[in-house]
C-alpha positions, 0 to 999 in steps of 0.5 A: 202306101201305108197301111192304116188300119179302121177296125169297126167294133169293140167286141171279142175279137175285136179286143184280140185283133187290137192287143195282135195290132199292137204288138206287130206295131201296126197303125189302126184306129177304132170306131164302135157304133155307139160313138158319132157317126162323124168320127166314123166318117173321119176315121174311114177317110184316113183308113186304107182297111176297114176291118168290119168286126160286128155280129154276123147278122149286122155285117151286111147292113152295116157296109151297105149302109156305109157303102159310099163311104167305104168306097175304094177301100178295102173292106175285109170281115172277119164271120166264118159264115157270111159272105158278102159281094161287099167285103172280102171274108177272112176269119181267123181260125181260133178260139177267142177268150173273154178274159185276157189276150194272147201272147204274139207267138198264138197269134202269129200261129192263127191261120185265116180262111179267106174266100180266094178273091184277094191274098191274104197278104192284100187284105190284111198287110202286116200280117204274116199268118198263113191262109187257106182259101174256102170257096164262098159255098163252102163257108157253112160247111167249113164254120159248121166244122170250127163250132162243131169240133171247138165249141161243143167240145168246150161245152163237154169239158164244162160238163165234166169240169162242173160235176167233177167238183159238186156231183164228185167233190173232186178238184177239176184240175185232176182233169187238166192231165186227161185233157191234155193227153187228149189233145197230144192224142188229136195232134200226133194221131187223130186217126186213132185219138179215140179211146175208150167204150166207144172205140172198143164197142162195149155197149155194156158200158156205154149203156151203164153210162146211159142210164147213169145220165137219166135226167141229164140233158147230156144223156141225148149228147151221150146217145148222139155220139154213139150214134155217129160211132155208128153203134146202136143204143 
């Protein structure tokens, strides 16, 4: 049977996973909640995966609501936290621009955690993206690590980035080599990637640092990360 594809929104990832669709020249339609409910119904006859790309909180209601409809279909969601006896998880672990899609190499390179229920290759065929499993009671865990260690690392190099230009009047591109050494660093030896006073537990400096935060929202940040070196402050 072919593949043919219903992807259910028209947010962030839904936006990446229709320019990935194209490219691999993948059958797909797309259905947003603010069109009729007739064309949904139409379009789910057709399909043979429905991939659910709503906001977590919205994913269980919105398949229960339609669970006569999506019977015999394979039903896949893409949240790294919810999970459901009502579809198959399979989250992509990768950041999402707003602003423009990736090139085929990125996405091909997106590994997928998925629940062990089904294989990769029967939830998403077509795909050739590698997979690992995350039982059901470890998904917290794991999407705690995603956010913890690549969206709250974003929200720093924003920091940086921001007051580099109006606090130092210095372009934030003269940041661009820093971080990508930084990134070089995790890839080839994460063990020993971190630098700096912290490393070398020069609380001298880190508490100059401190007190240069004073006022500043990051100056918790700051002490927080001391913390979890394990340094007092």
């Amino acid at each position: 049977m072919n593949t043919r594809y219903l992807l259910i929104g028209s947010g962030r990832v839904s936006r990446h996973y229709q320019a990935y669709f194209i490219q691999l020249g993948l059958n797909f339609r797309v259905w947003t909640r603010h069109e009729p409910r007739f064309d949904l119904i139409a379009l789910a006859q057709q399909a043979t995966h429905i991939l659910v790309l709503i906001s977590d909180p919205l994913i269980e209601s919105f398949i229960q609501e339609n669970k006569n409809l999506f019977e015999r279909k394979t039903v896949v969601h893409a949240s790294g936290v919810v999970t459901s006896k009502l579809a198959h998880g399979a989250h992509p672990l990768m950041t999402f621009s707003s602003d423009r899609t990736y090139e085929r190499s990125v996405y091909e390179s997106i590994p997928f955690a998925v629940e062990g229920n089904l294989p990769f290759e029967k939830l998403m065929p077509g795909l050739l993206n590698k997979s690992f499993v995350v039982e059901p009671e470890q998904k917290t865990l794991y999407h705690t690590l995603c956010v913890l260690s690549g969206n709250f690392t974003v929200a720093l190099w924003q920091k940086a980035f921001s007051d580099f230009q109006s606090r130092l009047g210095v372009s934030s591109e003269m940041l661009l080599p820093y971080l990508k050494q930084v990134v070089s660093n995790l890839e080839t030896n994460p063990d020993a990637a971190l630098t700096g006073p912290v490393a070398r537990k020069d609380l001298s400096t880190i508490n100059k640092h401190i007190q240069q935060l004073e006022g500043d929202n990051f100056q918790e940040v700051y002490k927080s990360f001391v913390r979890a070196a394990d340094m007092d402050v």
